[in-house]
C-alpha positions as YAML, in Angstrom:
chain: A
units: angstrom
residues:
- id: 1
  name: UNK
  ca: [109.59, -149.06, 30.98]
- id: 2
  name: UNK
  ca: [111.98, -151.45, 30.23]
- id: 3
  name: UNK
  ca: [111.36, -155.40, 32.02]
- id: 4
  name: UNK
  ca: [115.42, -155.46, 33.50]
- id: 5
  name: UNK
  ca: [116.93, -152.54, 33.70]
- id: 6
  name: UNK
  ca: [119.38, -150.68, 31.49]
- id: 7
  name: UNK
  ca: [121.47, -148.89, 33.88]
- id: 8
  name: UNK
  ca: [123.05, -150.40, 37.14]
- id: 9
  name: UNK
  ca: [124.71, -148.54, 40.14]
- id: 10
  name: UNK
  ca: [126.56, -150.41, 42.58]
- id: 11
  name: UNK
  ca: [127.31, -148.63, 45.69]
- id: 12
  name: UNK
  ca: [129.87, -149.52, 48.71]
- id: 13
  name: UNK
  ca: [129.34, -147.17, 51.82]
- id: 14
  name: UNK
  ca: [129.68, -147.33, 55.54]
- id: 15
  name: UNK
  ca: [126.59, -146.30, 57.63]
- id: 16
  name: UNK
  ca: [129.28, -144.25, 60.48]
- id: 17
  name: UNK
  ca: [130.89, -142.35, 56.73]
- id: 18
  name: UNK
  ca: [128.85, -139.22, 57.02]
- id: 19
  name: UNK
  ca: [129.78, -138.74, 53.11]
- id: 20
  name: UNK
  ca: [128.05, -141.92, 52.53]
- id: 21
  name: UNK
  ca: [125.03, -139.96, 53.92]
- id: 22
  name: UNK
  ca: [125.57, -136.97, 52.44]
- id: 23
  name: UNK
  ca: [125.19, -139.27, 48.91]
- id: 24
  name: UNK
  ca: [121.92, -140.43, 49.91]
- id: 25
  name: UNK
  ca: [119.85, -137.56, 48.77]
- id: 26
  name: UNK
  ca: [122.28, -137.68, 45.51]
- id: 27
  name: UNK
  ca: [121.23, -140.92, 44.73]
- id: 28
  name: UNK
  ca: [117.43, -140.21, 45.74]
- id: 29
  name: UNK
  ca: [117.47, -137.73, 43.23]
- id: 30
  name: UNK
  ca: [118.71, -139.47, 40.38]
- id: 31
  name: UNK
  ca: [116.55, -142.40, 41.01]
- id: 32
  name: UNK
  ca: [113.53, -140.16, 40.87]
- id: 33
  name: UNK
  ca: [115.06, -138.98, 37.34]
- id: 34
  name: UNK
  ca: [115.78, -142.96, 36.21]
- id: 35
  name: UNK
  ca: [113.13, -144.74, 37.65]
- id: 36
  name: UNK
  ca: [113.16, -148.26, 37.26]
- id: 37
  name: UNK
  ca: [115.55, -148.41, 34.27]
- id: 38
  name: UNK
  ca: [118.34, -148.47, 37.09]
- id: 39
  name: UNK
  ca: [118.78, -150.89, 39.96]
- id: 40
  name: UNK
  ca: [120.58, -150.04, 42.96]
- id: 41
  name: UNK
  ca: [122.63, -152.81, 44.59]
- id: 42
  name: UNK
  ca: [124.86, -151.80, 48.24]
- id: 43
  name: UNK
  ca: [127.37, -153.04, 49.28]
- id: 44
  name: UNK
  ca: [128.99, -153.25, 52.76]
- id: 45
  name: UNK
  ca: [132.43, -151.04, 53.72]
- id: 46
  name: UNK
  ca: [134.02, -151.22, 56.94]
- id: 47
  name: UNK
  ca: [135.96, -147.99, 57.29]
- id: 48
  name: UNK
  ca: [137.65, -149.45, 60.73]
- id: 49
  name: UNK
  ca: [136.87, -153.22, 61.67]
- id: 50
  name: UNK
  ca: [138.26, -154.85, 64.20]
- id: 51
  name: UNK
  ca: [140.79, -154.15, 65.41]
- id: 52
  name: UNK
  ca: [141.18, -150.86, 63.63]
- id: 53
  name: UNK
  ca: [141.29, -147.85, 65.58]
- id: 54
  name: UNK
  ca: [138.28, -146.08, 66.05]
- id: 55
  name: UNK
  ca: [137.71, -142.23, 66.08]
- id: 56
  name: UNK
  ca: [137.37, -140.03, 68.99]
- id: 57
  name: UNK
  ca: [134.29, -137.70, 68.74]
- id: 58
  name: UNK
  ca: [135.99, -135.32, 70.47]
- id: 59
  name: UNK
  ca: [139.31, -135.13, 68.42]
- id: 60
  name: UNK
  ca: [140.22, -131.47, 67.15]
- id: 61
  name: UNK
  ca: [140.43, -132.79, 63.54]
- id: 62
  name: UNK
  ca: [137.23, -134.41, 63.21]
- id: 63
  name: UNK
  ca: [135.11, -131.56, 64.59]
- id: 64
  name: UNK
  ca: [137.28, -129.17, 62.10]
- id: 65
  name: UNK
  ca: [135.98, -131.42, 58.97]
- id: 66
  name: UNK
  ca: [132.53, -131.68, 60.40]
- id: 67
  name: UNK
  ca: [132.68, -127.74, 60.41]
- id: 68
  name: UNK
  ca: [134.23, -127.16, 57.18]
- id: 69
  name: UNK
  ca: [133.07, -129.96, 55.28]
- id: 70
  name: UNK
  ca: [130.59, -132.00, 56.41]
- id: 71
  name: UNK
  ca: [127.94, -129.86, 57.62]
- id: 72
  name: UNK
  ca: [127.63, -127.07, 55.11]
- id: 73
  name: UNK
  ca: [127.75, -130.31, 52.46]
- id: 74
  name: UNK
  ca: [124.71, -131.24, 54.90]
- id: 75
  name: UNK
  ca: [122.79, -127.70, 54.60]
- id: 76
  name: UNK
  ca: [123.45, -127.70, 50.54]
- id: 77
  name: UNK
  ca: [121.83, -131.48, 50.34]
- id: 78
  name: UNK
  ca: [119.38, -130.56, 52.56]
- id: 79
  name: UNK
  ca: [120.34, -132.83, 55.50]
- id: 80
  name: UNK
  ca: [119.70, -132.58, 59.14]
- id: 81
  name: UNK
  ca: [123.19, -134.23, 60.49]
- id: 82
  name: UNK
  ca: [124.97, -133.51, 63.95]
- id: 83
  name: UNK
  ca: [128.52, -134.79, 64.87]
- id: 84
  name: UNK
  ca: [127.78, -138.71, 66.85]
- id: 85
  name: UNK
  ca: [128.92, -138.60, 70.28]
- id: 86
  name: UNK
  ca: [129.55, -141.58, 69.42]
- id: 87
  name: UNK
  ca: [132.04, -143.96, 67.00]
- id: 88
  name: UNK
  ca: [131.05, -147.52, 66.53]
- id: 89
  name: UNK
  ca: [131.95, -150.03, 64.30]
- id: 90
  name: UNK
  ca: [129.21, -151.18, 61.51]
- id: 91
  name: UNK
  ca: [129.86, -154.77, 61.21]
- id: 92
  name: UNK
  ca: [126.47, -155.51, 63.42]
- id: 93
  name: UNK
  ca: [124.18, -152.67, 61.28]
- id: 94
  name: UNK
  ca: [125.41, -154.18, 57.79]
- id: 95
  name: UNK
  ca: [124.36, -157.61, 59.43]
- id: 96
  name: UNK
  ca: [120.97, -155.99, 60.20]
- id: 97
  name: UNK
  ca: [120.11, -154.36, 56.77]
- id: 98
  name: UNK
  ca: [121.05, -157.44, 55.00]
- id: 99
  name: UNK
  ca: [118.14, -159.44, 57.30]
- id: 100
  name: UNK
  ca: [116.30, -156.41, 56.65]
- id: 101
  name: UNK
  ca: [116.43, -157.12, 52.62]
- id: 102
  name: UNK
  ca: [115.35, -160.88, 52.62]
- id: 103
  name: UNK
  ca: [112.30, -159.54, 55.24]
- id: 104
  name: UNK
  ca: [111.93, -157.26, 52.15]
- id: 105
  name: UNK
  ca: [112.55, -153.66, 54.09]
- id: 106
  name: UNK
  ca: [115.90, -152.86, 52.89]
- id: 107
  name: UNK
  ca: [115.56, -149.37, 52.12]
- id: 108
  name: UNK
  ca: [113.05, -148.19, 55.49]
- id: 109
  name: UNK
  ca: [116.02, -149.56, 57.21]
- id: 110
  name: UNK
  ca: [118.60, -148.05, 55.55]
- id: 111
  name: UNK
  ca: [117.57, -145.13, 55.94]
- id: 112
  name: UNK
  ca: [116.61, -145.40, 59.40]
- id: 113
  name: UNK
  ca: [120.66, -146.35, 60.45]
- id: 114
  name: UNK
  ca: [121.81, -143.47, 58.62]
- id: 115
  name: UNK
  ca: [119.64, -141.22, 60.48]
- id: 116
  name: UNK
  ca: [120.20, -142.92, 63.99]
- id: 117
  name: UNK
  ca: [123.54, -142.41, 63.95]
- id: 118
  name: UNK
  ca: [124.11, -138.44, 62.28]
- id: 119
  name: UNK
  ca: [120.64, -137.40, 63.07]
- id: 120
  name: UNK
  ca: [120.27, -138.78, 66.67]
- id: 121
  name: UNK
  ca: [123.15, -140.08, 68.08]
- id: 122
  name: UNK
  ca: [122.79, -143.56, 68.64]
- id: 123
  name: UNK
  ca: [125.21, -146.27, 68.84]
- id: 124
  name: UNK
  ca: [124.21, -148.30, 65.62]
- id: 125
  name: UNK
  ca: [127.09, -150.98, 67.14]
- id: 126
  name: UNK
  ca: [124.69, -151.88, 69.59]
- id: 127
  name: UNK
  ca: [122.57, -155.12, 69.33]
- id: 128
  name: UNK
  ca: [119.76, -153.33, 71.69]
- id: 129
  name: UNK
  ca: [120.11, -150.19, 69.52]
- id: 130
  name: UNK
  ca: [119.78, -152.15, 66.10]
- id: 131
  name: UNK
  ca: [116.44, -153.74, 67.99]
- id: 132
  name: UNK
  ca: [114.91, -151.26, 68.34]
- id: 133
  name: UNK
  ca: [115.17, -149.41, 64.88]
- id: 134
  name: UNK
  ca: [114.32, -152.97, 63.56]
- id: 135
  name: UNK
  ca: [110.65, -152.37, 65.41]
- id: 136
  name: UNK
  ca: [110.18, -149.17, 64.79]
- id: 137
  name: UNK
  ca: [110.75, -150.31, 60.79]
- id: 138
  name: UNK
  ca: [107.73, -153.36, 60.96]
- id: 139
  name: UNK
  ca: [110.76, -156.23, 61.95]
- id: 140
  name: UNK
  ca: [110.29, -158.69, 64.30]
- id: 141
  name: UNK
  ca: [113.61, -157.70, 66.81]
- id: 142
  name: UNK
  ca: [113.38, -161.64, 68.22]
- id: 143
  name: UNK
  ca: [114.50, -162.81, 64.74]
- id: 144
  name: UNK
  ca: [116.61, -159.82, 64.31]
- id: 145
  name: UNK
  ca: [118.88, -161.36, 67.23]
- id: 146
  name: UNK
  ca: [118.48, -164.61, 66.57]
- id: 147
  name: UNK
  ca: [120.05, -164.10, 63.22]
- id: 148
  name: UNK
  ca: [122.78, -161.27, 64.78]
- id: 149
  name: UNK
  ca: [123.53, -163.82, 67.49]
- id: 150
  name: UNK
  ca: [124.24, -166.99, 65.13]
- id: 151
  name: UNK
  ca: [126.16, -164.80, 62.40]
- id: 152
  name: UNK
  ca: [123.87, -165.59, 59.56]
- id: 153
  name: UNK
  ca: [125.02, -162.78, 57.40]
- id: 154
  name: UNK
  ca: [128.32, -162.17, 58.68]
- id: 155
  name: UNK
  ca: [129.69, -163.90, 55.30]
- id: 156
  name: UNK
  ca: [128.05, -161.85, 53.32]
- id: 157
  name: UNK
  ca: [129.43, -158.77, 53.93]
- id: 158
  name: UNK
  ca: [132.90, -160.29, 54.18]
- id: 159
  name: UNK
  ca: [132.04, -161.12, 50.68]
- id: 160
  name: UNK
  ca: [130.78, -157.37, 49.56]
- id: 161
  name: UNK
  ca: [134.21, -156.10, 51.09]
- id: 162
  name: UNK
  ca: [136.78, -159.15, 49.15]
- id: 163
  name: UNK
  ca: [134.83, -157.49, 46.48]
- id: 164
  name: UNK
  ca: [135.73, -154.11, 47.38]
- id: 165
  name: UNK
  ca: [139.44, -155.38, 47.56]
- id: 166
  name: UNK
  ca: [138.89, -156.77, 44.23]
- id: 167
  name: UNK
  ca: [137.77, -153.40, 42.53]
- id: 168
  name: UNK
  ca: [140.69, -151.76, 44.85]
- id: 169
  name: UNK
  ca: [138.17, -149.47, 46.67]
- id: 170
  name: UNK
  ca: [140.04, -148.02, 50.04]
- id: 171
  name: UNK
  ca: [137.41, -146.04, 50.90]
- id: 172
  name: UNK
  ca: [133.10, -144.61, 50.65]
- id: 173
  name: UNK
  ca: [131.42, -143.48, 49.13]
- id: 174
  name: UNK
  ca: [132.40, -145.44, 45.99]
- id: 175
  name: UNK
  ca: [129.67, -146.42, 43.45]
- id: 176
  name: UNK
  ca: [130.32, -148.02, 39.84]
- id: 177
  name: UNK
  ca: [128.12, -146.95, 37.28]
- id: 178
  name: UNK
  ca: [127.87, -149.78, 35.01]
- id: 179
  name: UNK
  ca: [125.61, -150.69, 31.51]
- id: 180
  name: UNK
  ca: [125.13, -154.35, 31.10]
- id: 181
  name: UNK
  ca: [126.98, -156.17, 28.26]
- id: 182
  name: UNK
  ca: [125.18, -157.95, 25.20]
- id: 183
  name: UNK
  ca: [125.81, -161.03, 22.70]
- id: 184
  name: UNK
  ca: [127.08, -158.20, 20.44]
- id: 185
  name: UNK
  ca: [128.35, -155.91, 22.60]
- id: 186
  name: UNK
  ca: [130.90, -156.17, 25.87]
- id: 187
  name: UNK
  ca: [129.78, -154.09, 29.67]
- id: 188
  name: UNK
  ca: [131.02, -150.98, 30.50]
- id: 189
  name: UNK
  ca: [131.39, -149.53, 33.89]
- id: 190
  name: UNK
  ca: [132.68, -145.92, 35.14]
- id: 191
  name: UNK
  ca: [133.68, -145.47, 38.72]
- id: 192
  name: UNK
  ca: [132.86, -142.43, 40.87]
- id: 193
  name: UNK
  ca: [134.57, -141.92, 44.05]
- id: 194
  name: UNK
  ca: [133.24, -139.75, 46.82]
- id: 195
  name: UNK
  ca: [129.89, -137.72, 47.22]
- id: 196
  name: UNK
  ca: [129.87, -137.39, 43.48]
- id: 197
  name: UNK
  ca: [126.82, -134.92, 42.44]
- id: 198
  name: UNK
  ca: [124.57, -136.00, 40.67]
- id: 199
  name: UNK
  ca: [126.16, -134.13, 37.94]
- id: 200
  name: UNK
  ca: [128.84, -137.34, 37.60]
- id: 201
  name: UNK
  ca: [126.17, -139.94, 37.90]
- id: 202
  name: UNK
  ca: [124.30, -138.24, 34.96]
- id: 203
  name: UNK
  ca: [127.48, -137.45, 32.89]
- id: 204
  name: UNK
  ca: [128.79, -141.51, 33.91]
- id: 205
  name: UNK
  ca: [125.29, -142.00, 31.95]
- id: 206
  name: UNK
  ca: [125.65, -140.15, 28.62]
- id: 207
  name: UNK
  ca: [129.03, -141.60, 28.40]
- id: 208
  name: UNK
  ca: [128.01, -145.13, 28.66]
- id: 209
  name: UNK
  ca: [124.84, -144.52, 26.24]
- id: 210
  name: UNK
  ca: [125.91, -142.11, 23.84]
- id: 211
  name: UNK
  ca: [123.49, -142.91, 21.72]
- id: 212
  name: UNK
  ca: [120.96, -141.79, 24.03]
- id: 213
  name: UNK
  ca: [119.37, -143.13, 27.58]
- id: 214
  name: UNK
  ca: [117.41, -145.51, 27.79]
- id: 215
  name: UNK
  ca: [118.68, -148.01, 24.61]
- id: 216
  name: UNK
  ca: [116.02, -149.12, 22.30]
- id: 217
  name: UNK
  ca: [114.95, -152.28, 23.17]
...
């Protein structure tokens, strides 16, 4: 295995986007094929910050995509997901995972929002609520609010989403697929928008190494 790695994916998603969910076991899968030749980095994407609009649970057209799209997409990924009662905002759980990452338990967390929200129902906008999955994941919840309550990561996903506006990314899933440059030879990056297969990840691969995966070091 290489020392850095060869390949890396950046990801923006939203943990109330049940696509971005849906791309979990995607991504699970291909990092199981890639191993530690690719590094994951995720990003944070509001879908509706204040003072967007938020959904109603109970609207006609979100139970009709949840029928027709979301949940047999569920069933062929091999997801347990049912429709929230609930629709919060995210700013407070991106806060949370990012405190989660310097206590080193990014991923146990991550994957512990997603499943609050589509598998249980929870309101992942509430402090209490964000507690409590902090415990159950080996955080200490005192420090959890302290750092919710003074803001100490509020810039930094402010800055993950001026990147999104950067890259021109209106909306998750959206991950960038990207091979690291060299003295000799210039980056290259493909985008996939969506809940790409992991078809497109592994095609975004052969067409950045052509030469084969991973480069010769």
């Amino acid at each position: 295995m290489p020392n850095t790695p060869s390949l890396y994916i950046d990801v923006w998603s939203d943990y109330v986007c049940p696509y971005c969910f849906l791309e979990v076991p995607v991504l699970d899968q291909f990092r199981a094929a890639y191993g530690d030749t690719v590094e994951f980095r995720w990003h944070a994407f509001e879908l509706r910050p204040e003072p967007a609009e938020l959904l109603d649970p109970d609207s006609e057209e979100l139970n009709r995509s949840w029928a027709y799209s979301v949940l047999p997409m569920a069933e062929e990924r091999g997801l347990t997901m049912r429709l929230p009662p609930v629709q919060p905002r995210s700013r407070k759980a991106f806060e949370a995972v990012l405190f989660a990452r310097d206590e080193g338990r990014f991923d146990v967390v991550h994957r512990a929002l997603f499943k609050a929200f589509f598998e249980d129902g929870l309101d992942i906008g509430d402090v209490d609520v964000l507690l409590d999955i902090a415990a159950t994941c080996g955080l200490d919840p005192e420090s959890l609010e302290e750092a919710l309550n003074e803001g100490r990561y509020t810039d930094a996903v402010m800055e993950d989403e001026r990147l999104a506006g950067e890259v021109g990314i209106t909306g998750v899933p959206f991950a960038i697929v990207s091979r690291p440059g060299t003295s000799e030879e210039p980056g290259k990056a493909i985008a996939l928008r969506g809940a790409a297969p992991v078809q497109h990840f592994e095609e975004a691969v052969e067409r950045l190494f052509p030469d084969g995966f991973p480069p010769m070091q």
